[in-house]
Biopython code that builds the backbone (N, CA, C, O; Angstrom):
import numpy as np
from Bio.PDB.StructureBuilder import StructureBuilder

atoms = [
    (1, "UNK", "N", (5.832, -38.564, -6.771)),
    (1, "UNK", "CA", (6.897, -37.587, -6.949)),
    (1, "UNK", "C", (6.625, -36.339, -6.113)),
    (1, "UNK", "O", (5.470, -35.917, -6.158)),
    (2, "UNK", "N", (7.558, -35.643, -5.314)),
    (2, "UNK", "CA", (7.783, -34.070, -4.865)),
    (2, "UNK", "C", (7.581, -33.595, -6.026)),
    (2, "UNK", "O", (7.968, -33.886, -7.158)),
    (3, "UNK", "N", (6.557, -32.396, -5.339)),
    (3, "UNK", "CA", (6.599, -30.631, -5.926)),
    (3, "UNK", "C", (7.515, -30.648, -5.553)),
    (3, "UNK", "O", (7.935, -31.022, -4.458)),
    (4, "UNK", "N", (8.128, -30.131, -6.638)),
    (4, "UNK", "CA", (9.352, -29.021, -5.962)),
    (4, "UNK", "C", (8.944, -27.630, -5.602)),
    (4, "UNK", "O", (8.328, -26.897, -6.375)),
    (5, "UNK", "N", (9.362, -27.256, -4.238)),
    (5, "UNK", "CA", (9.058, -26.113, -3.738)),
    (5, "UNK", "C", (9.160, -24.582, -4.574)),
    (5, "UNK", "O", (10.236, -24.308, -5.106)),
    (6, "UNK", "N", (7.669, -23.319, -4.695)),
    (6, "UNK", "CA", (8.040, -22.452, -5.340)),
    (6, "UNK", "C", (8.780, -21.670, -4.676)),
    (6, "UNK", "O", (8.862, -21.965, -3.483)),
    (7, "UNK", "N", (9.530, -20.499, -5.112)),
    (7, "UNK", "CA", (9.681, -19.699, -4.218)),
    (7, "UNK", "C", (8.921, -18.086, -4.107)),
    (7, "UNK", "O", (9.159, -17.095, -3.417)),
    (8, "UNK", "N", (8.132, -18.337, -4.925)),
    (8, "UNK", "CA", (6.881, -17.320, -4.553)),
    (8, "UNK", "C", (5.877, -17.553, -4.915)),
    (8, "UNK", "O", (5.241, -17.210, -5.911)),
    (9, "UNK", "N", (5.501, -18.740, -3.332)),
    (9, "UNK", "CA", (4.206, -19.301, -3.364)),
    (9, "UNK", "C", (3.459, -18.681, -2.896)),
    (9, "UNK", "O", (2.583, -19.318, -2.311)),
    (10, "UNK", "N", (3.338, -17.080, -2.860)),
    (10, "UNK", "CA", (2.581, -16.397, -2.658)),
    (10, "UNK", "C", (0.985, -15.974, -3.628)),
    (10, "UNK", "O", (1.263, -14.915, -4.191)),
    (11, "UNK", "N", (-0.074, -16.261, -3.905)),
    (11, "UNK", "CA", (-0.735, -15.924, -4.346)),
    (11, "UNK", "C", (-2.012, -15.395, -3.874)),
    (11, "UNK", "O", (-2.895, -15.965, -3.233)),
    (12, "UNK", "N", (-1.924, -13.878, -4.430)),
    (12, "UNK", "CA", (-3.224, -13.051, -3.685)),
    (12, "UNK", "C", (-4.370, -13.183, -4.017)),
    (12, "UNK", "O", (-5.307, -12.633, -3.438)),
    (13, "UNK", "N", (-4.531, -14.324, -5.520)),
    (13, "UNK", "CA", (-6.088, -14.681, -5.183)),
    (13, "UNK", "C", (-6.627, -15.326, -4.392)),
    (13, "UNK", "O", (-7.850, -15.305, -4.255)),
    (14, "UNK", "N", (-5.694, -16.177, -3.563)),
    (14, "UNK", "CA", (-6.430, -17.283, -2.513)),
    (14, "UNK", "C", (-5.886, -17.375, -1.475)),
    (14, "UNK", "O", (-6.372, -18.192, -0.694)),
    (15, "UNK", "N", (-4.588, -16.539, -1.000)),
    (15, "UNK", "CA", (-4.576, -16.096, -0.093)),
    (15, "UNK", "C", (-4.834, -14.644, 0.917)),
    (15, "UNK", "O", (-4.665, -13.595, 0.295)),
    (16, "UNK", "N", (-5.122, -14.533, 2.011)),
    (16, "UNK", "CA", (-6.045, -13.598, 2.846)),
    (16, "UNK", "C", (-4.563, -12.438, 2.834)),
    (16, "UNK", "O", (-3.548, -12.589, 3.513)),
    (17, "UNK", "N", (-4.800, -11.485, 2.007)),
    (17, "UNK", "CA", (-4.025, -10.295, 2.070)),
    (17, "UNK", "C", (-4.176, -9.276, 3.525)),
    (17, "UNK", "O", (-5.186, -8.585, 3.657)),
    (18, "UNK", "N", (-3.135, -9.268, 4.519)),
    (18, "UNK", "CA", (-2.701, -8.785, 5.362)),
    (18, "UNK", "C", (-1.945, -7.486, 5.281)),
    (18, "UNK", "O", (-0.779, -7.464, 4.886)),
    (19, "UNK", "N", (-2.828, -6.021, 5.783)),
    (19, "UNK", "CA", (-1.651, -4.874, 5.378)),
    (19, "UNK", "C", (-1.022, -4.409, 7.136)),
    (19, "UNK", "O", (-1.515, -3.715, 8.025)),
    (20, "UNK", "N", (-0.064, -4.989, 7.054)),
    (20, "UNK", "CA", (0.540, -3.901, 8.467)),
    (20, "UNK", "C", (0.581, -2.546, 8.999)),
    (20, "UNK", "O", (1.643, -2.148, 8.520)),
    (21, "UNK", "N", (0.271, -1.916, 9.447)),
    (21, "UNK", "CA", (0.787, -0.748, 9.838)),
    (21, "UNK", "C", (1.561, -0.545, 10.660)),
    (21, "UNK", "O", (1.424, -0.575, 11.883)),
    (22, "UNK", "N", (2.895, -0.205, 9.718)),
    (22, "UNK", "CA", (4.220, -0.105, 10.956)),
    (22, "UNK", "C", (4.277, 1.640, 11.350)),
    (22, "UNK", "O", (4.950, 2.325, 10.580)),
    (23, "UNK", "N", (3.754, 2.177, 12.240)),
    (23, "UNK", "CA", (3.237, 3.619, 12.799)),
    (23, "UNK", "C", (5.052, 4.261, 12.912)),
    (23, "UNK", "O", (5.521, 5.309, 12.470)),
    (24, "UNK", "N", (5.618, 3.309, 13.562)),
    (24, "UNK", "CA", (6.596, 4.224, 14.070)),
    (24, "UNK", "C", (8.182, 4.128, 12.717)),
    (24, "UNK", "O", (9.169, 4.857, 12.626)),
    (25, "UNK", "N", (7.861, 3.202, 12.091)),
    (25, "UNK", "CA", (8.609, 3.248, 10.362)),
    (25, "UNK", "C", (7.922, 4.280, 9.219)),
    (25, "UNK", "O", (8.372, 4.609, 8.121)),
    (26, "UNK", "N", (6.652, 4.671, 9.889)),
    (26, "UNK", "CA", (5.776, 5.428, 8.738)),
    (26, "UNK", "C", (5.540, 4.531, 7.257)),
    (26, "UNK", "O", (5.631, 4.973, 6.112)),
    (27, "UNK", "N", (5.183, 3.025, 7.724)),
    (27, "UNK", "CA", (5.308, 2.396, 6.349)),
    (27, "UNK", "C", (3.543, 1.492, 6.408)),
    (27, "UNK", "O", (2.839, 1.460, 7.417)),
    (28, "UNK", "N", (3.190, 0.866, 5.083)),
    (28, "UNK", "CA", (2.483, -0.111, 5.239)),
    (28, "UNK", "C", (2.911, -1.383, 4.751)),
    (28, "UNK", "O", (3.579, -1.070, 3.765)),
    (29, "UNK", "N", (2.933, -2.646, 4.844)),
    (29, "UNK", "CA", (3.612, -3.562, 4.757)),
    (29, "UNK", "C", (2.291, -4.875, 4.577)),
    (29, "UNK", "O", (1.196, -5.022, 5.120)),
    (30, "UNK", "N", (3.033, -5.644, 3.569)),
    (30, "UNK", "CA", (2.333, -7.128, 2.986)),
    (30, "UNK", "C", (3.511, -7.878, 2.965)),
    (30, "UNK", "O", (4.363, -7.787, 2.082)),
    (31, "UNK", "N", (3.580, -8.847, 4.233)),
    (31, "UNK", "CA", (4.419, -9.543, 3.783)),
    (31, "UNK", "C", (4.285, -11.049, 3.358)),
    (31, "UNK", "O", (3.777, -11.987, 3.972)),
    (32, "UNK", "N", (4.884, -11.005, 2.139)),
    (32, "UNK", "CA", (4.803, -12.287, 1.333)),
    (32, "UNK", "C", (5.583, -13.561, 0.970)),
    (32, "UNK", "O", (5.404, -14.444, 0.131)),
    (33, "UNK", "N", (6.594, -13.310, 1.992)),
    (33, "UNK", "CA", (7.112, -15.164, 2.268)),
    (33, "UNK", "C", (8.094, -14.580, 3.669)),
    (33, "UNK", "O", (7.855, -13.672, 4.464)),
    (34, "UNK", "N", (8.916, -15.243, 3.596)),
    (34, "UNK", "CA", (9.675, -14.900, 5.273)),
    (34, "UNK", "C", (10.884, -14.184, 5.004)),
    (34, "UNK", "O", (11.815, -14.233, 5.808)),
    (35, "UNK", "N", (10.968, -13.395, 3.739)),
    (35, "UNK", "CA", (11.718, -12.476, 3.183)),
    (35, "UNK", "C", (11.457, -11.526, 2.544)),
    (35, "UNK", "O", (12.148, -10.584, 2.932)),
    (36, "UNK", "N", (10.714, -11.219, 1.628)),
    (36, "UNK", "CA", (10.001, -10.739, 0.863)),
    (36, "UNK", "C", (8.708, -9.575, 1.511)),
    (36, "UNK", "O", (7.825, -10.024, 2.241)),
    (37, "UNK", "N", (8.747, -8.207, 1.170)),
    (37, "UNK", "CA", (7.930, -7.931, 1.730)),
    (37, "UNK", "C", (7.824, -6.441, 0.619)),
    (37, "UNK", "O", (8.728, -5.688, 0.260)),
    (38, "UNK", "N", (6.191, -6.418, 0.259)),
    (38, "UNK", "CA", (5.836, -5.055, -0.300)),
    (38, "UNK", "C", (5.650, -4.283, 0.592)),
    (38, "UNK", "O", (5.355, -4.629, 1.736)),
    (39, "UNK", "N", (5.819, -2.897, 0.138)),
    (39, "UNK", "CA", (5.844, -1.593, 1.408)),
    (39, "UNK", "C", (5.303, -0.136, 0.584)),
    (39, "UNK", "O", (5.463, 0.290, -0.559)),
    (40, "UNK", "N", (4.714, 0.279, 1.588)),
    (40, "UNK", "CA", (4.126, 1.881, 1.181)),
    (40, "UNK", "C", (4.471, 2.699, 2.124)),
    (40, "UNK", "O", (4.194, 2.668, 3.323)),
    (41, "UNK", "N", (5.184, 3.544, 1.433)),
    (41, "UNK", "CA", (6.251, 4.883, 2.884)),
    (41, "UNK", "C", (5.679, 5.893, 2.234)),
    (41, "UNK", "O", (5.490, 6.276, 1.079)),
    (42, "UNK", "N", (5.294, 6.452, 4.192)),
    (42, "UNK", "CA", (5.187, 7.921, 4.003)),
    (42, "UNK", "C", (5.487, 8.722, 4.472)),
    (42, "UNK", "O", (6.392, 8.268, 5.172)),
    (43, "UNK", "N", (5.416, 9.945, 4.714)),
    (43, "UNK", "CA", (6.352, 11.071, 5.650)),
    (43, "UNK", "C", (5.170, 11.718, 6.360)),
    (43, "UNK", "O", (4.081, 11.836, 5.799)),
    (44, "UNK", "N", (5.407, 12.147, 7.636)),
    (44, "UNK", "CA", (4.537, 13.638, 8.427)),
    (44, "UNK", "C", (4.786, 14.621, 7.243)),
    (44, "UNK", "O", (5.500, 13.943, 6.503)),
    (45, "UNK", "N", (4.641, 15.612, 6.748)),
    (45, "UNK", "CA", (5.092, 16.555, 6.142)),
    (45, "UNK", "C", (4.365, 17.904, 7.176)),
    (45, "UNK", "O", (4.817, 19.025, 6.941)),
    (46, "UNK", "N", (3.373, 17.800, 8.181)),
    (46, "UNK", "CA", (3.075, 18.863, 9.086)),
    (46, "UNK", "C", (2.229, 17.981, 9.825)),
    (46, "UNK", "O", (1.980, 16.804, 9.563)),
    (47, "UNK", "N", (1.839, 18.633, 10.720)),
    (47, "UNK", "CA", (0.994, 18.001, 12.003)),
    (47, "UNK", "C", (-0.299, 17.011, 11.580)),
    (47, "UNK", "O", (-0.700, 16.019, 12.188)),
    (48, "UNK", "N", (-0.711, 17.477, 10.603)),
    (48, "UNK", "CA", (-2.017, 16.864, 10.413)),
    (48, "UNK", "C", (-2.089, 16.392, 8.435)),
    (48, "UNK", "O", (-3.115, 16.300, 7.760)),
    (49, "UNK", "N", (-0.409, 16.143, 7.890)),
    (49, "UNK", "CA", (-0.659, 15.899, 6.624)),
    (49, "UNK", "C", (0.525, 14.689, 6.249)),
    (49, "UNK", "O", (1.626, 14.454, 6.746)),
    (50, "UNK", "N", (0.137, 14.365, 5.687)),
    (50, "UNK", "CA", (1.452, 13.121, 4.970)),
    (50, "UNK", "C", (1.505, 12.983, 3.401)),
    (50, "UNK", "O", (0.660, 13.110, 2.514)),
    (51, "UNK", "N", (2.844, 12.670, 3.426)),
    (51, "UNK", "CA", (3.474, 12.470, 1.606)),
    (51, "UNK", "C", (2.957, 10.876, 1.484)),
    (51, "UNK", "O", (3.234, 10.136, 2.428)),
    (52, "UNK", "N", (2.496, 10.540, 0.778)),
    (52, "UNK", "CA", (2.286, 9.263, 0.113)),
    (52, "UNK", "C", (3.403, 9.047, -0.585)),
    (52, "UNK", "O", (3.389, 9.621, -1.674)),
    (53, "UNK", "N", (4.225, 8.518, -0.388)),
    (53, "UNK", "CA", (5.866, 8.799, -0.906)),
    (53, "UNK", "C", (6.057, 7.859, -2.124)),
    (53, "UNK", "O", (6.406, 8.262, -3.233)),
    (54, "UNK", "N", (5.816, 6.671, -1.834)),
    (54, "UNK", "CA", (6.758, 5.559, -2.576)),
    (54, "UNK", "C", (5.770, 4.301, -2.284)),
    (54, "UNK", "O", (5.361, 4.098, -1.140)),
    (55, "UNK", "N", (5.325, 3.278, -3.626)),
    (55, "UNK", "CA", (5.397, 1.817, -3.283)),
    (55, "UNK", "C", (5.791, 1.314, -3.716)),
    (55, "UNK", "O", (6.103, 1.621, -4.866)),
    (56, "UNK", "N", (6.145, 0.012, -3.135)),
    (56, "UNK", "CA", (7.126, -0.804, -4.093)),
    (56, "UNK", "C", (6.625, -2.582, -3.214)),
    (56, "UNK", "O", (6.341, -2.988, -2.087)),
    (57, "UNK", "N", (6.778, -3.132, -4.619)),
    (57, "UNK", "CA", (6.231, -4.455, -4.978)),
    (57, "UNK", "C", (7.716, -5.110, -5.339)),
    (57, "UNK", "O", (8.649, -4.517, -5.880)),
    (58, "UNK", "N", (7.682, -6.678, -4.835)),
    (58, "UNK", "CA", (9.104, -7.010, -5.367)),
    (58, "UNK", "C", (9.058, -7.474, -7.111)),
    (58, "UNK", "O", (7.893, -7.768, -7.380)),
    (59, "UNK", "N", (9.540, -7.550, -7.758)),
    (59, "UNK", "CA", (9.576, -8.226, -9.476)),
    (59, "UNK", "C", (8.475, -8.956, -9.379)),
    (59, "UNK", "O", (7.369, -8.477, -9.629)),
    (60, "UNK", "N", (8.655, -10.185, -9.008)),
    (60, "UNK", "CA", (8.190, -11.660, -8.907)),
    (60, "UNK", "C", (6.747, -11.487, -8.649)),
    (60, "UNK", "O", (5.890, -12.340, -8.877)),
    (61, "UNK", "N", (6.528, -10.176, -8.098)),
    (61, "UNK", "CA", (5.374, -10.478, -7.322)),
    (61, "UNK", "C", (3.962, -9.115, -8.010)),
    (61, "UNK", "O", (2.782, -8.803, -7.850)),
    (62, "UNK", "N", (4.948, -8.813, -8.642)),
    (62, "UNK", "CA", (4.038, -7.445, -9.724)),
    (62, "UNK", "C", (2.759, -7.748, -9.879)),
    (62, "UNK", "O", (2.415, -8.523, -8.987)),
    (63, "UNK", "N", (1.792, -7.456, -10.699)),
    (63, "UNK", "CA", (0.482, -7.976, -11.563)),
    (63, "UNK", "C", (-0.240, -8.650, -10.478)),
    (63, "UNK", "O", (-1.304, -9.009, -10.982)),
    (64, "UNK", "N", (-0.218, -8.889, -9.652)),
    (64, "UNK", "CA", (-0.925, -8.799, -8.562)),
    (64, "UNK", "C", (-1.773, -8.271, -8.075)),
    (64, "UNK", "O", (-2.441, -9.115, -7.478)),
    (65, "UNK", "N", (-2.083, -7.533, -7.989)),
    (65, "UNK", "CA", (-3.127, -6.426, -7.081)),
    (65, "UNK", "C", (-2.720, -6.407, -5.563)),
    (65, "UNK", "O", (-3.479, -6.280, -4.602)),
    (66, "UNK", "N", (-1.327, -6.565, -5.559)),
    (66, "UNK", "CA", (-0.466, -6.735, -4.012)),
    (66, "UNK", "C", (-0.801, -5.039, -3.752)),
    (66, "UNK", "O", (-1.558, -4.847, -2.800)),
    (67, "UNK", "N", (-0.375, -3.919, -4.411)),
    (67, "UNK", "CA", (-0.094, -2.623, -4.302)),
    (67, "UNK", "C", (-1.035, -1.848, -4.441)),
    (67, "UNK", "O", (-0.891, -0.651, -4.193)),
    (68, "UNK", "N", (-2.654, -2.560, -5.033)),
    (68, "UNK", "CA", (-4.060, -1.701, -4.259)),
    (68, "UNK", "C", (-4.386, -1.700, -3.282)),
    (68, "UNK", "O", (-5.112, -0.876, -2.727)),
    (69, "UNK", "N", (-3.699, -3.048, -2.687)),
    (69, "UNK", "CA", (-3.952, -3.498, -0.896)),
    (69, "UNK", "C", (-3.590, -2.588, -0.219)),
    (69, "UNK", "O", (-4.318, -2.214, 0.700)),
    (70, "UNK", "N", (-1.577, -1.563, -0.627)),
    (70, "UNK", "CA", (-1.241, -0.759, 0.167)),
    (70, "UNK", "C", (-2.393, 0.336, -0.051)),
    (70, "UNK", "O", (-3.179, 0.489, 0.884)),
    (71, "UNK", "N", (-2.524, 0.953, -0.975)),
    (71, "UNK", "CA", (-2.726, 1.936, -1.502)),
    (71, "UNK", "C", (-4.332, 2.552, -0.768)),
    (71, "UNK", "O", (-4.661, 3.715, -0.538)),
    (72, "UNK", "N", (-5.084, 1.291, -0.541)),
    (72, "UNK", "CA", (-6.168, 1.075, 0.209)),
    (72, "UNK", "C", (-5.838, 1.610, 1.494)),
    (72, "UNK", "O", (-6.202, 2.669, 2.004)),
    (73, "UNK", "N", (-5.017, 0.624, 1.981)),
    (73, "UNK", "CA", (-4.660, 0.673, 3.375)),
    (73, "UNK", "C", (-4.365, 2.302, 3.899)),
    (73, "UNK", "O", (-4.938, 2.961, 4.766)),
    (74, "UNK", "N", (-3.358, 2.606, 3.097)),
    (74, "UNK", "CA", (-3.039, 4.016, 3.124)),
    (74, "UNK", "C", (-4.206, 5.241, 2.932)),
    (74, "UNK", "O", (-4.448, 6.245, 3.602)),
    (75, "UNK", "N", (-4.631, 4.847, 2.064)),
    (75, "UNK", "CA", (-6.002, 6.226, 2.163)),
    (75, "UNK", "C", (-6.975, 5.779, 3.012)),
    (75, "UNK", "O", (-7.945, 6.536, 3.046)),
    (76, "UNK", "N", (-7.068, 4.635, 3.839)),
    (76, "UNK", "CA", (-8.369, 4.830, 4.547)),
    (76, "UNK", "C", (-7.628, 5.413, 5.611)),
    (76, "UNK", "O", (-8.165, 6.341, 6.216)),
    (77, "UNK", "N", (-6.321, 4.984, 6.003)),
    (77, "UNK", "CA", (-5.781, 5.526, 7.067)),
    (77, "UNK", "C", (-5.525, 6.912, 7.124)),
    (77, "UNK", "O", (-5.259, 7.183, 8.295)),
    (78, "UNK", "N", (-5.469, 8.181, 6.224)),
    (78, "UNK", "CA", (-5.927, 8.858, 5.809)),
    (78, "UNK", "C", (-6.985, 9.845, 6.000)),
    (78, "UNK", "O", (-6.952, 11.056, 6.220)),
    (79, "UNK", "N", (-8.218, 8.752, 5.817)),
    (79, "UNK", "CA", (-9.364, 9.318, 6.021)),
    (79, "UNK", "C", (-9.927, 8.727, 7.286)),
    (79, "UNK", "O", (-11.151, 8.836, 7.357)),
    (80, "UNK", "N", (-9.400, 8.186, 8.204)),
    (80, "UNK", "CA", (-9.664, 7.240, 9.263)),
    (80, "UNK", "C", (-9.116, 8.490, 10.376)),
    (80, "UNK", "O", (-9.954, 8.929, 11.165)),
    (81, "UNK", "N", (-7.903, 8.964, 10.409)),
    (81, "UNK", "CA", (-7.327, 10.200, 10.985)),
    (81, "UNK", "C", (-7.578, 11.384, 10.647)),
    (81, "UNK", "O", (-7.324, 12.334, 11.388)),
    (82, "UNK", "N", (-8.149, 11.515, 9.403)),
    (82, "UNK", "CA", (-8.944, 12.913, 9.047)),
    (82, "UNK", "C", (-7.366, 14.025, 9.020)),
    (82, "UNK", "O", (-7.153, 15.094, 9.593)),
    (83, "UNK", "N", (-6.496, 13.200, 8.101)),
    (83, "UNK", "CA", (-5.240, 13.974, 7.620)),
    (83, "UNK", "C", (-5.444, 14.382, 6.239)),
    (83, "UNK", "O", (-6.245, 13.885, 5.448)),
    (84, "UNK", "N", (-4.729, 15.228, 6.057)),
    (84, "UNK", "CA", (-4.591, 15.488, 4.454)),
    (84, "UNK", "C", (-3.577, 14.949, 3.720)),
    (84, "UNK", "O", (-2.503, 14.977, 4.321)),
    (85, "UNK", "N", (-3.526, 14.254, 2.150)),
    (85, "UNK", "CA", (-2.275, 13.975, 2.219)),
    (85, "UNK", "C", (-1.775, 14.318, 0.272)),
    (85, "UNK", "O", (-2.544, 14.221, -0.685)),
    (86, "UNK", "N", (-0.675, 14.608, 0.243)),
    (86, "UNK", "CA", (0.102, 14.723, -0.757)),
    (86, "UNK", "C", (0.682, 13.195, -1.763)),
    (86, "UNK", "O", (1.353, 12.359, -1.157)),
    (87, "UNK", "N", (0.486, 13.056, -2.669)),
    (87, "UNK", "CA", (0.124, 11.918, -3.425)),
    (87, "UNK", "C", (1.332, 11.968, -4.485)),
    (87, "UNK", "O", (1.094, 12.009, -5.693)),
    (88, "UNK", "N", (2.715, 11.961, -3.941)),
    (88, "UNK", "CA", (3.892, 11.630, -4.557)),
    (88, "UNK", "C", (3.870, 10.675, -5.298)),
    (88, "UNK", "O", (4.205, 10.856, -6.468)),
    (89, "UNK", "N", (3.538, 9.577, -4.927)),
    (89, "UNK", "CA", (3.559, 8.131, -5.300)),
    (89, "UNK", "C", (3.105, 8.074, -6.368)),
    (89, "UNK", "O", (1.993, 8.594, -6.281)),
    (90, "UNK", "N", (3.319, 7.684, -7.585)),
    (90, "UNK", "CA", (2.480, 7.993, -9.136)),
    (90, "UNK", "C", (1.094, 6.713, -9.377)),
    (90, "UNK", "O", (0.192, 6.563, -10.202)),
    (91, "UNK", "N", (1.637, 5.879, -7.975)),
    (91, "UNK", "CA", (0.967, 4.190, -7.641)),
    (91, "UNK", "C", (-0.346, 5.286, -7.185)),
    (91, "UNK", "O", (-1.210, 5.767, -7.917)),
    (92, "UNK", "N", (-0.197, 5.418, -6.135)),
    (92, "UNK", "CA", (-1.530, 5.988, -5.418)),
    (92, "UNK", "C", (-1.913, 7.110, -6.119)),
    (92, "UNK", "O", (-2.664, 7.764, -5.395)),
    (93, "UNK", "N", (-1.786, 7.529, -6.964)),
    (93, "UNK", "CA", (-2.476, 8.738, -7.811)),
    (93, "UNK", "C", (-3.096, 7.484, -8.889)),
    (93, "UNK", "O", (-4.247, 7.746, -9.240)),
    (94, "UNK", "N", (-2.738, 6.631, -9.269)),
    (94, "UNK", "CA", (-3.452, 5.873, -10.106)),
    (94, "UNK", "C", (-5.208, 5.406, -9.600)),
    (94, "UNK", "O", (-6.354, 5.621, -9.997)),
    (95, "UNK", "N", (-4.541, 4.681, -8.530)),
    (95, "UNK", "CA", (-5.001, 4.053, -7.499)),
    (95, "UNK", "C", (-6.622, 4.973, -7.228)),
    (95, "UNK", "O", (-7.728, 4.516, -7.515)),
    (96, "UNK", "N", (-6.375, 6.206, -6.672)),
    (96, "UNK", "CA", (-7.440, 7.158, -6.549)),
    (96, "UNK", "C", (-7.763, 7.144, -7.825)),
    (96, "UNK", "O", (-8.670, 6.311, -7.852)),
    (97, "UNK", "N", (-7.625, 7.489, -8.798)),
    (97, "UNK", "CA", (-8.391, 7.648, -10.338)),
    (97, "UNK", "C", (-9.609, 6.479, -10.584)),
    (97, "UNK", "O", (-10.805, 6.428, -10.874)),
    (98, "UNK", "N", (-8.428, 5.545, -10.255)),
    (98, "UNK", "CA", (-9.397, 4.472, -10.718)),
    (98, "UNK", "C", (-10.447, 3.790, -9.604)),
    (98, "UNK", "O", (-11.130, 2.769, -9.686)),
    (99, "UNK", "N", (-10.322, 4.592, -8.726)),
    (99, "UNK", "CA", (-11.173, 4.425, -7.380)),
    (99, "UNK", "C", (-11.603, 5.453, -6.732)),
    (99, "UNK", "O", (-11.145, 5.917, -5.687)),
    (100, "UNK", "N", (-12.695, 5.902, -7.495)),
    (100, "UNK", "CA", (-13.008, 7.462, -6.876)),
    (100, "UNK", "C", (-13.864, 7.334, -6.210)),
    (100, "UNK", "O", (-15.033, 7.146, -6.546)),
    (101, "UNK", "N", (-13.158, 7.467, -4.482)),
    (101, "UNK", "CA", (-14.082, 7.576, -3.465)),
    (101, "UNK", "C", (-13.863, 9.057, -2.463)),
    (101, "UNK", "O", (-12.963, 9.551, -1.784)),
    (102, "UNK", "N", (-14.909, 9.302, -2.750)),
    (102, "UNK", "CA", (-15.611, 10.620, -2.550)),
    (102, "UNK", "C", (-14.827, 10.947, -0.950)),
    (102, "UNK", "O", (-14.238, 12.004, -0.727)),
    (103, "UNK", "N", (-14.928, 10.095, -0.179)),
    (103, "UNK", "CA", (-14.122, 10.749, 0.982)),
    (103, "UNK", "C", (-12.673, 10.615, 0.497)),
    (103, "UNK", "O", (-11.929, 11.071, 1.364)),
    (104, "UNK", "N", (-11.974, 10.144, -0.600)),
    (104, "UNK", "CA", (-10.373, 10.143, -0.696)),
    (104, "UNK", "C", (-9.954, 12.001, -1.021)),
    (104, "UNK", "O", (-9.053, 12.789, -0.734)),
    (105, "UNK", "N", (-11.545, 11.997, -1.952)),
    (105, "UNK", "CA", (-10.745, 13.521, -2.606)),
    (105, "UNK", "C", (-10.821, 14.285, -1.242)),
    (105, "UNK", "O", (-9.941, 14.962, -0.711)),
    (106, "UNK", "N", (-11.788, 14.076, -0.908)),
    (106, "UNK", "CA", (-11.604, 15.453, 0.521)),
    (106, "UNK", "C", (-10.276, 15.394, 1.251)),
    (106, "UNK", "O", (-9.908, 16.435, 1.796)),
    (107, "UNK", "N", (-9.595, 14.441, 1.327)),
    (107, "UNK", "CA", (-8.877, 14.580, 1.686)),
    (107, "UNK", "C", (-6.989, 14.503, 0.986)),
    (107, "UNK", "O", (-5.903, 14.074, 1.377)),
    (108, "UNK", "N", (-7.442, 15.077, 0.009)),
    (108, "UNK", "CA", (-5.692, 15.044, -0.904)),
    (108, "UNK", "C", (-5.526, 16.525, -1.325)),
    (108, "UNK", "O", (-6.422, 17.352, -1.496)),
    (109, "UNK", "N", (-4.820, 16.608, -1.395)),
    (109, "UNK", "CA", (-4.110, 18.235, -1.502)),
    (109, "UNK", "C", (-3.864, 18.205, -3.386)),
    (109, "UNK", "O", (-3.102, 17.572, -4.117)),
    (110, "UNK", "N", (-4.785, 19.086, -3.593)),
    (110, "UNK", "CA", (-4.830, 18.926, -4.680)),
    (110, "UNK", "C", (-3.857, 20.015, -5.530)),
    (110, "UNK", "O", (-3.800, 19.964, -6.758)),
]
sb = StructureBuilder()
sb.init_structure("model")
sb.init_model(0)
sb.init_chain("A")
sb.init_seg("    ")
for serial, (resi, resn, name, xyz) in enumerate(atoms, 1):
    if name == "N":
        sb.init_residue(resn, " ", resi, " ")
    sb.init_atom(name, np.array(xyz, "f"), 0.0, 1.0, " ", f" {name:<3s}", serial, name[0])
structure = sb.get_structure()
């Protein structure tokens, strides 16, 4: 007998989580079938600082640990450019709490 096909045969325990950096969208991106895609947007807010704005995970795909991947991605990039950044996102204020790494605080506007 056919599996019948899922449609979010995506799973991040055993598959190799990929974060994009789309530079000129200001976003970070996981994408998880050929439609479907989690994203972390942020803004310049001055020369050398950014809003951690918004993430978003689709339904289906929640409980995951899809949105520590951005959240990662985003503060090393962060601290990789030696920006400061503003922590709108209520995701990435979690995110830092529960991951207190000593170069994140230096760099968040507290």
């Amino acid at each position: 007998m056919a599996q019948a096909a899922q449609t979010n045969a995506f799973d991040a325990s055993n598959s190799p989580i990929r974060v994009e950096h789309d530079k000129k969208r200001r976003q970070f991106v996981i994408r998880l079938n050929s439609h479907d895609r989690a994203v972390l947007l942020y803004e310049y807010v001055g020369k050398k600082t950014v809003d951690l704005q918004h993430t978003e995970v689709p339904d289906a795909y929640r409980g995951r640990g899809i949105a520590k991947h951005l959240a990662k991605a985003a503060m090393d990039f962060v601290v990789e450019e030696d920006l400061k950044a503003h922590l709108t996102c209520w995701y990435i204020q979690k995110y830092v709490k529960e991951n207190p790494q000593p170069q994140y605080f230096e760099h968040i506007y507290q």
